[in-house]
C-alpha positions as CSV (number, residue, x, y, z in Angstrom):
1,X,47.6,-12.5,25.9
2,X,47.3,-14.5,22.4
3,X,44.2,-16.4,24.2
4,X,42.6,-13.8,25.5
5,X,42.6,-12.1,21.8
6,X,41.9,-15.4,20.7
7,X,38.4,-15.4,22.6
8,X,37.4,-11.5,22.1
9,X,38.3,-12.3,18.3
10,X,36.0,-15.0,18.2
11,X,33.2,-13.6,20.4
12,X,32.8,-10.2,18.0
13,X,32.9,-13.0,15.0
14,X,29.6,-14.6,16.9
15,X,28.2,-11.0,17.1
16,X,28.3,-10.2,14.1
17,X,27.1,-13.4,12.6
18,X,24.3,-12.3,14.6
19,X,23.5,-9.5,13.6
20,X,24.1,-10.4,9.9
21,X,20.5,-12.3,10.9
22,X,18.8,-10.1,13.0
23,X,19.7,-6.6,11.9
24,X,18.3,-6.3,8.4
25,X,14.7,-6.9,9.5
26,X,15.4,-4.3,12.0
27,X,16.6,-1.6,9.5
28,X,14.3,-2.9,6.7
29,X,11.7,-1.4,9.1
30,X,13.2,1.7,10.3
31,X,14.8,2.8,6.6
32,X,12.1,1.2,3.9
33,X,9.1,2.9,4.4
34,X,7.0,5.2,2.2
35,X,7.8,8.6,2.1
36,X,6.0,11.4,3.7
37,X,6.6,14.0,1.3
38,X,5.8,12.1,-1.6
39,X,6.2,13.7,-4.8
40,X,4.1,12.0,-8.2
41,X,2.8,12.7,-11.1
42,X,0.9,9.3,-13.3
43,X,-0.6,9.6,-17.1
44,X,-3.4,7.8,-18.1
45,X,-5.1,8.1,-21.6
46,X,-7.9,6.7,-23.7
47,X,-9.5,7.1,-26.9
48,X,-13.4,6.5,-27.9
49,X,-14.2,7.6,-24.6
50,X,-17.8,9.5,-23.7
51,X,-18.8,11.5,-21.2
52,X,-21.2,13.6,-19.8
53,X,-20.8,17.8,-20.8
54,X,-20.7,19.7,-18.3
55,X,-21.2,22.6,-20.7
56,X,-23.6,21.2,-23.0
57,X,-25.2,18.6,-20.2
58,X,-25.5,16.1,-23.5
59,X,-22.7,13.3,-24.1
60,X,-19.7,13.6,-26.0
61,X,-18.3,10.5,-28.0
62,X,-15.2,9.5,-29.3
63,X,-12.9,11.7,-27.2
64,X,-9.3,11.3,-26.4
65,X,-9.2,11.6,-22.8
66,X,-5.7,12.2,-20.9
67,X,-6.4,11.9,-16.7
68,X,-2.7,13.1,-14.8
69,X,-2.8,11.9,-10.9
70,X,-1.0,14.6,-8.8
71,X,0.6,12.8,-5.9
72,X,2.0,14.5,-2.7
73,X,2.4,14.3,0.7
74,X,0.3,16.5,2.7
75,X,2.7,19.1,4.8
76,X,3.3,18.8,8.4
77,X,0.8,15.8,8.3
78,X,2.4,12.6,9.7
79,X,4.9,10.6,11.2
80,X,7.3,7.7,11.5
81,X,4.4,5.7,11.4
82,X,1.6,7.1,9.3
83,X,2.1,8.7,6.0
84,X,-0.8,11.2,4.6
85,X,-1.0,11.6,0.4
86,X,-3.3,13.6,-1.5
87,X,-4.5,13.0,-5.1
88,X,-6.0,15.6,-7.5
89,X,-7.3,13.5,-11.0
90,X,-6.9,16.3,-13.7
91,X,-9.3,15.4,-16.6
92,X,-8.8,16.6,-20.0
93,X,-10.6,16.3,-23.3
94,X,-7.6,16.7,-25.7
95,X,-10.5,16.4,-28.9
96,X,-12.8,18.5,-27.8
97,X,-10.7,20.8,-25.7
98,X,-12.5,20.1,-22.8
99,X,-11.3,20.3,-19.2
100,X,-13.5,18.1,-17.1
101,X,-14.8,18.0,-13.2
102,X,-11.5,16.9,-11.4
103,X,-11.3,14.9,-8.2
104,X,-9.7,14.8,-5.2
105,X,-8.7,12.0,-2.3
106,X,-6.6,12.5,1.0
107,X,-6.0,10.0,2.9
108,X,-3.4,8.3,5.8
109,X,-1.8,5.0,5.8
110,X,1.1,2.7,7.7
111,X,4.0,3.6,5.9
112,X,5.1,-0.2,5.6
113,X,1.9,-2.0,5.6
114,X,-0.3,0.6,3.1
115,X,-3.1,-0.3,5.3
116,X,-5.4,3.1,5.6
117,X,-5.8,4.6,8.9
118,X,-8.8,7.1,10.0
119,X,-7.3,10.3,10.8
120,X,-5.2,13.6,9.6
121,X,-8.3,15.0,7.7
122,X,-8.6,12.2,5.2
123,X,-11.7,12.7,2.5
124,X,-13.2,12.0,-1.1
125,X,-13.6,14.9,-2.5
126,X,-13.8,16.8,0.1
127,X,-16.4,14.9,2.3
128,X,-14.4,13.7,5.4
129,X,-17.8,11.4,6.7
130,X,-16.2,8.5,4.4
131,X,-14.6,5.6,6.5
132,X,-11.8,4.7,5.0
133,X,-10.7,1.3,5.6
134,X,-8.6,-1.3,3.4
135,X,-5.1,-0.8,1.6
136,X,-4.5,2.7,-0.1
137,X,-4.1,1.2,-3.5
138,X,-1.8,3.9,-4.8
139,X,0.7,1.4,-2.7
140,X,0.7,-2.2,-1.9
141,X,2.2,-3.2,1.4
142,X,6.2,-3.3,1.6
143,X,6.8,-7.3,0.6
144,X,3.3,-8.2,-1.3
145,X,2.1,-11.3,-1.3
146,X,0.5,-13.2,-3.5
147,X,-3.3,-13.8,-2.1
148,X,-5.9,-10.8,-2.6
149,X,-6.1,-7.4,-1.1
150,X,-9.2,-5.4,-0.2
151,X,-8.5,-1.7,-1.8
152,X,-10.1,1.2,-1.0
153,X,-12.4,2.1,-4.0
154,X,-13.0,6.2,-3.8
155,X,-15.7,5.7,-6.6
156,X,-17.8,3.6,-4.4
157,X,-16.5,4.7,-0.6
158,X,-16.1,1.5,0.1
159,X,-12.7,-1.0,-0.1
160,X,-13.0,-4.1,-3.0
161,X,-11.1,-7.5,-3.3
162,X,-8.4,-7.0,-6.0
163,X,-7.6,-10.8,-6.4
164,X,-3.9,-11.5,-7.7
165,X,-4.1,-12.7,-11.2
166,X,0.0,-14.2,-11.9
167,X,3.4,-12.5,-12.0
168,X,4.5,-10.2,-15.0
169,X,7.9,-8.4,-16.2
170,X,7.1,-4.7,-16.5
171,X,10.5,-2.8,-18.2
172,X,12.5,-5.7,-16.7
173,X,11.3,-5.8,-13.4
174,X,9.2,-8.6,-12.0
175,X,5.8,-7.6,-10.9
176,X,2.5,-9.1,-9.5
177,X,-0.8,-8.2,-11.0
178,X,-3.7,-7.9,-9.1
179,X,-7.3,-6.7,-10.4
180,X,-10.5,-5.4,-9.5
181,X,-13.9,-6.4,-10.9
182,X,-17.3,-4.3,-10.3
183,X,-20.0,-4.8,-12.1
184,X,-23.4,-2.3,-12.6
185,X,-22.7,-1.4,-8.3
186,X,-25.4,1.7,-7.9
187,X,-23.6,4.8,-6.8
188,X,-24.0,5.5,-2.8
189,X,-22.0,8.9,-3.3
190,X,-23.7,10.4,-6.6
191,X,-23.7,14.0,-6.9
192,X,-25.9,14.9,-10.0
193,X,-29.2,16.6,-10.1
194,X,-31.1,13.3,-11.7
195,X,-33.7,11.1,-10.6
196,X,-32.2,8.6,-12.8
197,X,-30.1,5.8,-11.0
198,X,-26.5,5.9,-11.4
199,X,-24.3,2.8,-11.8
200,X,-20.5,2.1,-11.9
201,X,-18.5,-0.7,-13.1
202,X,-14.5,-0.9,-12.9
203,X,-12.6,-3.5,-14.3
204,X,-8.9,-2.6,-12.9
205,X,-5.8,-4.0,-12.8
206,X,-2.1,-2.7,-11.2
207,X,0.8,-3.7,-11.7
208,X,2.8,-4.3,-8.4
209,X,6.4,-4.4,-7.4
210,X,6.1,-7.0,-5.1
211,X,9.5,-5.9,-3.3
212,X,8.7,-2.5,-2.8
213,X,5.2,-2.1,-2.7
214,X,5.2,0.2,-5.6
215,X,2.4,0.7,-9.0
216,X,4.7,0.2,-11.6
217,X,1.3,0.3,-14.5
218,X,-2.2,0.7,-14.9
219,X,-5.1,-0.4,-17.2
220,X,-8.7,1.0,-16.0
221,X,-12.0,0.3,-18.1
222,X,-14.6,2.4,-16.2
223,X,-18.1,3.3,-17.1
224,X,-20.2,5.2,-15.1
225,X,-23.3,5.9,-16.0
226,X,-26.8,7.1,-15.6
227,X,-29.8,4.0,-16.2
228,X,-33.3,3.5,-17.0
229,X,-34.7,3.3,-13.8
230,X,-36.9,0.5,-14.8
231,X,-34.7,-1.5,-16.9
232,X,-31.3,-0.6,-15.7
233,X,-30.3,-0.2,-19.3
234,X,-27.8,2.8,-19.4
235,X,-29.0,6.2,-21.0
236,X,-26.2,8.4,-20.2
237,X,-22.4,7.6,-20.2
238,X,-21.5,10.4,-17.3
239,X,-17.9,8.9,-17.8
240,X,-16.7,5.8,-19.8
241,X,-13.4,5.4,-20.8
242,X,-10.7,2.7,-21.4
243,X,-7.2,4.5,-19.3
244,X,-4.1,2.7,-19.9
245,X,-0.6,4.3,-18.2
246,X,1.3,6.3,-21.0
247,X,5.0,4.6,-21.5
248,X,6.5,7.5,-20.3
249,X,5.1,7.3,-17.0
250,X,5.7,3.4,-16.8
251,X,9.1,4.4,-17.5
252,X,9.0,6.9,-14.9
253,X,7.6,5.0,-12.0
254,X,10.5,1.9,-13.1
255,X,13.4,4.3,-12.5
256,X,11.6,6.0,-9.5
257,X,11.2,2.1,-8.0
258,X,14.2,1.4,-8.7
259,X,16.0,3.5,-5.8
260,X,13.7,1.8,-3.3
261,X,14.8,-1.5,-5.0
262,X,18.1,-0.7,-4.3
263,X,17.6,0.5,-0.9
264,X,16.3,-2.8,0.1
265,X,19.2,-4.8,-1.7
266,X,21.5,-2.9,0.4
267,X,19.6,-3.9,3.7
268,X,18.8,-7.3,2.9
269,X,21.9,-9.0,0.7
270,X,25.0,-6.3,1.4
271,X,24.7,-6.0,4.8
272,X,23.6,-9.6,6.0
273,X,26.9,-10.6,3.3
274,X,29.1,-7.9,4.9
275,X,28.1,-8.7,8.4
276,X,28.3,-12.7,7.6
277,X,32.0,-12.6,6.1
278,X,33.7,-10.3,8.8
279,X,32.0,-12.2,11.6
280,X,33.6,-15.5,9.7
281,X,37.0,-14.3,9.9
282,X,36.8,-12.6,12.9
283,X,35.6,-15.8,14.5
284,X,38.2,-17.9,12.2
285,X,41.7,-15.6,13.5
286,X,40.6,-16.1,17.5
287,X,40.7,-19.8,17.1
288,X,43.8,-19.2,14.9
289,X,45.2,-17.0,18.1
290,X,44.2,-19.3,20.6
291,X,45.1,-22.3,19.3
292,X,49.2,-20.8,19.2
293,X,48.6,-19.2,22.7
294,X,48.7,-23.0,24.0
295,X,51.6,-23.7,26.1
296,X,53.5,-27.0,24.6
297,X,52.5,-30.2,26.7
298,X,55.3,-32.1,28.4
299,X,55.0,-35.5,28.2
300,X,54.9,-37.5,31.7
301,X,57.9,-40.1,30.3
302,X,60.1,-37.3,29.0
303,X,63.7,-37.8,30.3
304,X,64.9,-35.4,32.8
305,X,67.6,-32.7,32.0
306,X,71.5,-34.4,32.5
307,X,72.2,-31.7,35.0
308,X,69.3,-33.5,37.2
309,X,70.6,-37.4,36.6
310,X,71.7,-38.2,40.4
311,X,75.7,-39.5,40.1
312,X,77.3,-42.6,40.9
313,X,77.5,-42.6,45.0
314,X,80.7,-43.3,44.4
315,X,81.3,-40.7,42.7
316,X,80.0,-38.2,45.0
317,X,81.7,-40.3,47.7
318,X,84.6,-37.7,49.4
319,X,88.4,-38.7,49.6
320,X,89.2,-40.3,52.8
């Protein structure tokens, strides 16, 4: 019975020193994943900015410009594969008093890869005829790497290479930075009454928790802007501002990463630990048990019992 607990013992250690390798990449899959009914709000300001009126139509200079991104998972929209978010881009001039055009993007993506999918209503500002195509850039994929990423740029409808650029500590947690460069790209997508060419240049850069996938900051210098259409020289700044995250909202997006960070911990050092140390013993006590379920050996020149000793013939031998 010892022996046969012995080898039960030692086969649910083996199982489970299995799955200690094989089950955390399983539930990583199934339990990490970006949320569908995502819930986010991000801060950017900048001062010395200009824009365009569009009260006045004549541009402003030197404003202090706050821009809050609404993020949230569209409702009912969907499933264990595919997350759709929408973003509305508030825009407020807080010297002037000024609220600004807003914007809009919807769009779908794999909830562990970020990559955007074409589907669930997704548009830019409410035109649905944009392919998107690319990685969502409000998310990196689940387990970033360090190489570049083609983001979807809603500016310019089109996805751009943000190239990584090193590794950073961001409130104490290690991130990767990656950023995008455009340069004077003319506008595909402009909507203002003007003959005059419009241009755009970018210069952005995130802050990525590698782990998780999450933005943990953001610095944006954009400049869009009307030109000379025989120069190129710019004539009207339609929007030019230097954005940088507000501390509170880097502080905010740390301590919301930081559950996902945990999550992850659990499934790829607790468990794998957990499931490596009882498989150990387990496999440890059924070679304990079948090693005392053996039966002693008897050895072939052992002596036989006294009882067994044939007497003396003689001995044996009846009276006469």
């Amino acid at each position: 019975m010892r022996r046969i607990s012995g080898l039960i013992l030692a086969g649910l250690g083996a199982f489970l020193a299995a799955l200690a390798v094989i089950l955390p990449e399983y539930i990583a899959s199934q339990v990490v994943r970006f949320p569908l009914n995502e819930y986010e709000t991000a801060t950017l300001t900048a001062t010395g900015a200009a824009y365009l009126s569009p009260v006045k139509l004549t541009e402003v200079t030197g404003a202090s410009i706050e821009v809050t991104d609404s993020i949230t998972g569209v409702p009912g929209a969907g499933d264990s594969s595919i997350a759709v978010w929408s973003v509305y881009s508030s825009v407020y001039d807080r010297t002037n008093h000024q609220q600004l055009e807003p914007s809009s993007y919807t769009f779908a993506f794999y909830r562990r890869t970020a990559e955007l999918v074409n589907c669930c209503d997704e548009s830019v500002n409410g035109n649905s005829s944009i392919i998107q195509s690319g990685i969502a850039g409000y998310v990196f994929p689940i387990g970033t790497q360090k190489r570049t990423y083609y983001v979807f740029d809603a500016t310019l409808g089109q996805p751009v290479p943000f190239a990584y650029k090193g590794a950073d500590t961001v409130d104490g947690i290690q991130a990767y930075r990656f950023a995008e460069n455009v340069s004077a790209a003319r506008l595909r997508l402009s909507t203002l009454p003007t003959a005059e060419p419009e241009f755009y240049s970018m210069h952005l850069t995130y802050w990525v928790d590698p782990a998780t996938g999450a933005l943990l900051k953001i610095s944006e210098n954009e400049d869009l802007y009307l030109a000379n259409a025989a120069t190129g020289a710019p004539v009207t700044h339609v929007f030019d501002a230097a954005l940088r995250t507000t501390p509170a909202t880097v502080a905010h997006l740390v301590a919301q990463d930081a559950g996902t960070r945990h999550k992850i911990m659990i499934v790829q050092t607790i468990l794998p630990l957990a499931f490596g140390i009882a498989g150990g013993l387990a496999i440890i006590a059924g070679i304990v048990l079948s090693f005392l379920a053996r039966e002693p050996r008897q050895d072939a020149g052992h002596a036989l019992p006294v009882e067994d000793v044939p007497r003396d013939a003689a001995e044996v031998a009846p009276d006469r």
